[in-house]
C-alpha positions in Angstrom: 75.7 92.5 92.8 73.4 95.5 93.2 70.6 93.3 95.4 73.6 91.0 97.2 74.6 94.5 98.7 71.3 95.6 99.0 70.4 92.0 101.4 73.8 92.1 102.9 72.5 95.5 104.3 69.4 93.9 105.0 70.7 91.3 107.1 73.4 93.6 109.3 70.2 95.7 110.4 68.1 92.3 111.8 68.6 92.7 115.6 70.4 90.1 117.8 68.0 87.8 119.1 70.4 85.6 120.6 74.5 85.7 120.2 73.9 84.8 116.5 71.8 85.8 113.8 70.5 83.0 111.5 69.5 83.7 108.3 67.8 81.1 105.9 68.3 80.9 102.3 65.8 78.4 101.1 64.8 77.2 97.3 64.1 74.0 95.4 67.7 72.1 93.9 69.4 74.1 91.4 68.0 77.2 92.6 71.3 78.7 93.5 71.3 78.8 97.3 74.2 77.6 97.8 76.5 79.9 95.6 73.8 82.7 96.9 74.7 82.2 100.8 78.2 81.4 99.9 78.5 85.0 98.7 75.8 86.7 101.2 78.6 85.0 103.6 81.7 86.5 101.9 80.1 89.8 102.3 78.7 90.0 106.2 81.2 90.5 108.9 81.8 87.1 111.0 79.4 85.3 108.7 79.5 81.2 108.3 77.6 79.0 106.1 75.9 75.9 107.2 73.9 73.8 104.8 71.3 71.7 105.5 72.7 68.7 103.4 75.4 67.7 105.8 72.0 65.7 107.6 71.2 63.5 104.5 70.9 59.8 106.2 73.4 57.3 105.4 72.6 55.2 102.1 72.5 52.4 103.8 69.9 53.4 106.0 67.8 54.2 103.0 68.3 51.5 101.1 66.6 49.4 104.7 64.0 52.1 104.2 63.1 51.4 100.7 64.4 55.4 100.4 67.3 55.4 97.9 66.1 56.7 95.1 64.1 59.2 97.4 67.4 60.7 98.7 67.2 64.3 98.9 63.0 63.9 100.2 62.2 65.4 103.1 62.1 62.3 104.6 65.4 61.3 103.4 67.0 64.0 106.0 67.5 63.5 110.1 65.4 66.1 111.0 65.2 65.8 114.9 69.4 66.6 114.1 68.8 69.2 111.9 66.3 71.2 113.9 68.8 70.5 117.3 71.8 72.0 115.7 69.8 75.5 114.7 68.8 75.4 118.6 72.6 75.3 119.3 73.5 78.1 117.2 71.3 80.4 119.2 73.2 79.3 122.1 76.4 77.6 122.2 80.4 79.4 121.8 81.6 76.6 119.3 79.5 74.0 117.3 80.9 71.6 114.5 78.3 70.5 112.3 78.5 67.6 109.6 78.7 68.4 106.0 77.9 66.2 102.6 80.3 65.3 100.4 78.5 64.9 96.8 81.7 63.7 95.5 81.1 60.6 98.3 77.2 60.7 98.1 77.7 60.9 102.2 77.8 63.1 104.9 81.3 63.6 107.1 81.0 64.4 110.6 82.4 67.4 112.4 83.2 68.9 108.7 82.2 72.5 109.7 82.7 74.7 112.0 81.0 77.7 113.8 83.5 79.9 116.3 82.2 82.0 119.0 83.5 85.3 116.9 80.6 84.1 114.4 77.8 86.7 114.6 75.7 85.9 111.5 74.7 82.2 110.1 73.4 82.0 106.9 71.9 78.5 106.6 70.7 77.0 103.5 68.1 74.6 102.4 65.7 73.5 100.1 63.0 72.8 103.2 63.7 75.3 105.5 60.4 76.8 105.3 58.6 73.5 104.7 55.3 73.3 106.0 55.3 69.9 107.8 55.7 68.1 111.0 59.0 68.7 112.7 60.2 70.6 109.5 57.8 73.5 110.3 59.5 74.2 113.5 62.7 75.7 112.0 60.4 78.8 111.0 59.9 80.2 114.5 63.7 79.9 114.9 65.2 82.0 111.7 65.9 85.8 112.5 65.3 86.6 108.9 64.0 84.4 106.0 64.8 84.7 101.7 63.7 82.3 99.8 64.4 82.0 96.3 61.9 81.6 92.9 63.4 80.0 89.7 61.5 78.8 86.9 60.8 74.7 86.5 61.6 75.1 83.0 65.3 76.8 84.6 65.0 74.9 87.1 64.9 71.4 85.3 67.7 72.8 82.6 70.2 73.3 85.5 69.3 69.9 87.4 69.7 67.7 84.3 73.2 69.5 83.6 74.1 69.2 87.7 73.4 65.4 87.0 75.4 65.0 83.4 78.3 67.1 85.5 78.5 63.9 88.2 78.9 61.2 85.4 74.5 60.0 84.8 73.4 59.2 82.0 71.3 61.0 79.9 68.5 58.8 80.6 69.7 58.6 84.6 69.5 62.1 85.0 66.6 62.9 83.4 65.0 60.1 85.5 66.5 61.8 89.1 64.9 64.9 87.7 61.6 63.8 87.1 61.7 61.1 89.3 62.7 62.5 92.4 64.0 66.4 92.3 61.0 68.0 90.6 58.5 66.3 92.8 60.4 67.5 95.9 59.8 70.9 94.3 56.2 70.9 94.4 55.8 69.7 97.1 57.7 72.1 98.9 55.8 74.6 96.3 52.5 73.0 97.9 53.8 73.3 101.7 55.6 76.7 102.2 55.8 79.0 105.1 56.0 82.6 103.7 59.2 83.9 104.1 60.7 87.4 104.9 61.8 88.0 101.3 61.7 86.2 98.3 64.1 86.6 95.7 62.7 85.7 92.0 65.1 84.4 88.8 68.4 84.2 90.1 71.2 83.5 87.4 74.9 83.4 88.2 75.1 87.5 86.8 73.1 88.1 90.3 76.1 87.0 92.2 79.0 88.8 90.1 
């Protein structure tokens, strides 16, 4: 808990830019960003959480896109939406913002909720700091930037159990990890903005 305290200092010294801080938390699937902003949240005063997942596009638009078994791809994700809600944070009192429901596999409008006593956002991501068109734009717009470093070897381990956990097959999951999650990884690996901070093997006794 020694380093959450140590960031949670971090982060309460960034100056005000705007009426809200935004913070990124960025990392591949599995990497633990969003148990790690869940608790960097718990511990800042007026902090709120916004994930970048509520902006997966519909299935069904995917499935017209030939993009199903892509979901999770950059493409896969309503940028233009995305990058237009972080603008609002910097400006607006109140925002509601849409938020995915894994149990669903979809996202459900006007599921979150930033009040105007909300001084720090700590959004998180795996392509946040992507390096490519439109997606690159969200870099110029983050107050302060962590990104975190796990292992593929760790990393495939905890995707192939996250997959077990919501009912695949062994054969299933190890095809969504190899197939699609891993990929996603390098090529975020490939096309990455340098961040503020980055934060190296993070295991579930970092956030206790």
């Amino acid at each position: 808990m020694g380093q959450i305290n140590n960031l949670v200092s971090v982060i309460r010294d960034v100056p005000f830019r705007t009426c809200r801080r935004l913070i990124a938390v960025s990392g591949p699937p599995a990497s633990g960003k969003s148990t790690y902003a869940g608790v960097l949240a718990a511990q800042t005063k007026n902090a709120v959480v916004v994930p970048m997942d509520g902006f997966h596009l519909e299935n069904e638009i995917l499935k017209q896109r030939g993009l199903l078994e892509r979901k999770g791809a950059p493409e896969t994700f309503d940028v233009d939406g995305f990058v237009h809600l972080i603008k609002r944070l910097s400006t607006d009192d109140e925002i509601y913002f849409p938020l995915f429901d894994r149990e669903r596999d979809c996202a459900v409008a006007g599921a979150g909720y930033v009040g105007a006593d909300c001084e720090t956002v700590i959004v998180e991501g795996n392509y946040l700091m992507l390096d490519e068109p439109k997606w690159r734009d969200l870099a110029m717009l983050w107050d302060y930037s962590i990104t975190l470093e796990v292992p593929h070897t760790m990393l495939r381990a905890r995707l192939l159990d996250r997959w077990s956990r919501y009912g695949f097959d062994s054969a299933e999951a190890i095809a969504k990890t190899d197939g699609n999650d891993l990929p996603n990884v390098n090529r975020v690996l490939r096309n990455h903005i340098a961040s503020d901070m980055n934060i190296k093997n993070v295991s579930q006794t970092d956030l206790q």
